[in-house]
C-alpha positions in Angstrom: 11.2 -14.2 22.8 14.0 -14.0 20.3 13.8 -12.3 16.9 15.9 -13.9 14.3 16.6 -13.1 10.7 17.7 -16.3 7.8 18.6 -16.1 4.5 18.5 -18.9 2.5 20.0 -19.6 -1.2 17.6 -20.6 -3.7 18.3 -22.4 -7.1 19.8 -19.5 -9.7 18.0 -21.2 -12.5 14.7 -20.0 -10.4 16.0 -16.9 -9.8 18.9 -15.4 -12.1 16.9 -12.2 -12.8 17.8 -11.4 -9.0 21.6 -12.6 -9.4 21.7 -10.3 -12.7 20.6 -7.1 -10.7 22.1 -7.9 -7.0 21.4 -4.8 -5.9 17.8 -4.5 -6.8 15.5 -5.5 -3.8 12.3 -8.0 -4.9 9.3 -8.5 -2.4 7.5 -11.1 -1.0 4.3 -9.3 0.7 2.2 -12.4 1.6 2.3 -16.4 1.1 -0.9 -18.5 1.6 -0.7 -22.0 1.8 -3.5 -24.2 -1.0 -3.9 -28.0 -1.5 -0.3 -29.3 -2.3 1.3 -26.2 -3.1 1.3 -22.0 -2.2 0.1 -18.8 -3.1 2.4 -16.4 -3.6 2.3 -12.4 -4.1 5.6 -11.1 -5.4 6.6 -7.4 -5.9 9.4 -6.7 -8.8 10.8 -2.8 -9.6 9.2 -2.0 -12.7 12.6 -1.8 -14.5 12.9 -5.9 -13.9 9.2 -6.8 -14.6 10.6 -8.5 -18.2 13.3 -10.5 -16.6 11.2 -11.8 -14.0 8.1 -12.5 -16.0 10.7 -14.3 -18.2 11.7 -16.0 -15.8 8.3 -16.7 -14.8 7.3 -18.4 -17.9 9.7 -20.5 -17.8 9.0 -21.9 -14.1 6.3 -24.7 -13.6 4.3 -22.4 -11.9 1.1 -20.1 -13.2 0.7 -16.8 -12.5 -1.4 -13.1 -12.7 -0.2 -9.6 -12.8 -2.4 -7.8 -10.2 -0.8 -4.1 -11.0 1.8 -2.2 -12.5 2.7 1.2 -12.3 5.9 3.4 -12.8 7.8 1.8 -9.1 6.5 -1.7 -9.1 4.9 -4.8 -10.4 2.7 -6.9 -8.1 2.3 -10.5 -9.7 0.4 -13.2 -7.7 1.6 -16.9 -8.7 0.6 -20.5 -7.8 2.9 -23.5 -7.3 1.7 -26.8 -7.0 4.2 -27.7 -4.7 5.4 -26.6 -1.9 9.0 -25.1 -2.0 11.7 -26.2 0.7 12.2 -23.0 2.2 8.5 -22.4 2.3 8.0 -26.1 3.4 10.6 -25.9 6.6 8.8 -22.7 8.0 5.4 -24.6 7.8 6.8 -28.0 9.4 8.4 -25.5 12.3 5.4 -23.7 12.7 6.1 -20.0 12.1 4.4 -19.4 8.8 2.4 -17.3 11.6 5.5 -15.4 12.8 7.1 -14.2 9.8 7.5 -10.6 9.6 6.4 -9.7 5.8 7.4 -8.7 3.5 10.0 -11.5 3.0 13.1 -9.7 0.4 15.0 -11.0 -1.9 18.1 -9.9 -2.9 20.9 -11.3 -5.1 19.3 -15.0 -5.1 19.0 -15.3 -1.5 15.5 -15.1 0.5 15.7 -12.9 3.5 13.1 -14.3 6.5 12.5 -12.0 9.3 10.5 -13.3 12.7 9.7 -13.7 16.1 9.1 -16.7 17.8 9.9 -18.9 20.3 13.2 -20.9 21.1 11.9 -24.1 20.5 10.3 -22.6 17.3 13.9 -21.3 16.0 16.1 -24.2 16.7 13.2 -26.6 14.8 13.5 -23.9 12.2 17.2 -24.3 11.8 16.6 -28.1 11.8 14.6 -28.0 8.8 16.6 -25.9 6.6 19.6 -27.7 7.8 17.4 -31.6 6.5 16.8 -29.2 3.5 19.9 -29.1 2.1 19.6 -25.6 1.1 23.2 -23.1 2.1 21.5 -21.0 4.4 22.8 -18.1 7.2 21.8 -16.9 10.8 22.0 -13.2 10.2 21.1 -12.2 13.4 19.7 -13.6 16.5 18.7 -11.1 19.2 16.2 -11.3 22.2 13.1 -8.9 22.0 12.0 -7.2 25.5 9.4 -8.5 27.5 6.4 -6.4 26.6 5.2 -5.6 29.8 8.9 -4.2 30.5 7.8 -1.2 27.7 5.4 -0.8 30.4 5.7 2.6 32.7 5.2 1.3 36.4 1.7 3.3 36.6 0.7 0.9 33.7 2.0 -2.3 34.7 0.0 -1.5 37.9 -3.1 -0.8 35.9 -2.3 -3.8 34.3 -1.5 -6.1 37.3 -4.9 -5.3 39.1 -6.9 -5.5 36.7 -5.8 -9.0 35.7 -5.7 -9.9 39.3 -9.9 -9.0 39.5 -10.7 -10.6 36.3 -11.2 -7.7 34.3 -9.6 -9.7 31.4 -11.6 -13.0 32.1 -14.6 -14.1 29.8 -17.3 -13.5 31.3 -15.5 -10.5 33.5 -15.3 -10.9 37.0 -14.5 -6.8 37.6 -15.9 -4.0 35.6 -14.1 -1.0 34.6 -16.1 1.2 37.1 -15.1 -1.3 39.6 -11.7 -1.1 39.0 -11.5 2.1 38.8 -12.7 2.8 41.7 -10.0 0.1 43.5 -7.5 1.8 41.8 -9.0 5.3 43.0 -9.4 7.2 39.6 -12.2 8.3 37.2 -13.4 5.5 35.0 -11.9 7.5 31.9 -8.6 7.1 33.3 -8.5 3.8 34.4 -9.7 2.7 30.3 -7.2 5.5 28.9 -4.4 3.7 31.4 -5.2 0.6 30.2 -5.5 0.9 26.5 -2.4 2.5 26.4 -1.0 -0.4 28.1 -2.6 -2.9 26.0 -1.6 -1.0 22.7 2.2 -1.7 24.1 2.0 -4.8 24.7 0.0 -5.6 21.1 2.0 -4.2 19.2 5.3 -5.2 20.3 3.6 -8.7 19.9 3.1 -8.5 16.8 5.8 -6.0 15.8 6.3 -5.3 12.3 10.2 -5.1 10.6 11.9 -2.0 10.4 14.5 -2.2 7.8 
């Protein structure tokens, strides 16, 4: 499953506070969709809170500041539209796989996720019908999970899927496999949560930056 990271231009006029201060970094923790528009929690360095609120007042959009202190500003806002950039990640279908926070730096709009092939070239399609000037930073292809897994686990792993331990209802109990696999019940559920924590995890990795 490839992990790819876009940035995208957006207007100035929406966002000159960020092309004043290009090297100040500007967060996005969290977008939520609502009738016709979005949701949006944005995090500013306390030393730019005035230009963005400025800039904030002077964008059709209405918005609450949710807290302050001496780092950072958090400031929810509401759109009632739905933005291009934000519109061609819904229409792809990896609002889900974006990698939060989304960053901002010097006017451009930083996406980071992990999804599937078909998923990224519909992706690139969008912003490409968009109009918007956007770059492919990087496109790189994340490991299997179950190759993170030691061969002892991807046994574990293996048999119990193969005797239905993961089915609904299960077809194997964890005292039964254990005692396929020949080992105490507590080491057959350590094994296996180990395994399954891997595999989690690098599902739903989270950016390191």
């Amino acid at each position: 499953m490839p992990r790819a990271k876009f940035r995208i231009k957006l207007p100035e006029q929406f966002v000159e506070f960020s092309t004043d201060h290009p090297n100040e970094e500007f967060r996005i923790p969290a977008i939520f969709p609502t009738d016709g528009g979005v949701r949006v929690a944005f995090e500013s360095p306390a030393k730019n809170h005035t230009a963005v609120l400025r800039a904030f007042d002077n964008a059709p959009i209405t918005y609450d500041v949710l807290h302050t202190d001496e780092q950072s500003v958090l400031i929810q806002y509401e759109m009632p539209f739905i933005p291009p950039p934000v519109r061609a990640v819904l229409a792809s279908g990896n609002l889900v796989t974006l990698r939060f926070p989304l960053i901002l730096r010097d006017g451009w709009i930083i996406y980071d996720l992990t999804t599937s092939h078909e998923r990224l070239s519909q992706l690139r399609a969008e912003f490409e019908d968009s109009g918007h000037t956007y770059e492919v930073v990087s496109v790189t292809q994340s490991p299997q999970p179950t190759d993170l897994l030691t061969s002892r686990q991807r046994h574990f792993m293996v048999e119990a899927l193969q005797r239905g331990y993961y089915d609904s209802p299960r077809n194997c109990t964890l005292t039964d496999l254990a005692d396929e696999l020949d080992v105490g019940k507590s080491t057959a559920s350590r094994v296996l949560h180990s395994a399954e924590g891997t595999v989690v995890k690098e599902f739903f990795a989270e950016p390191v930056e």
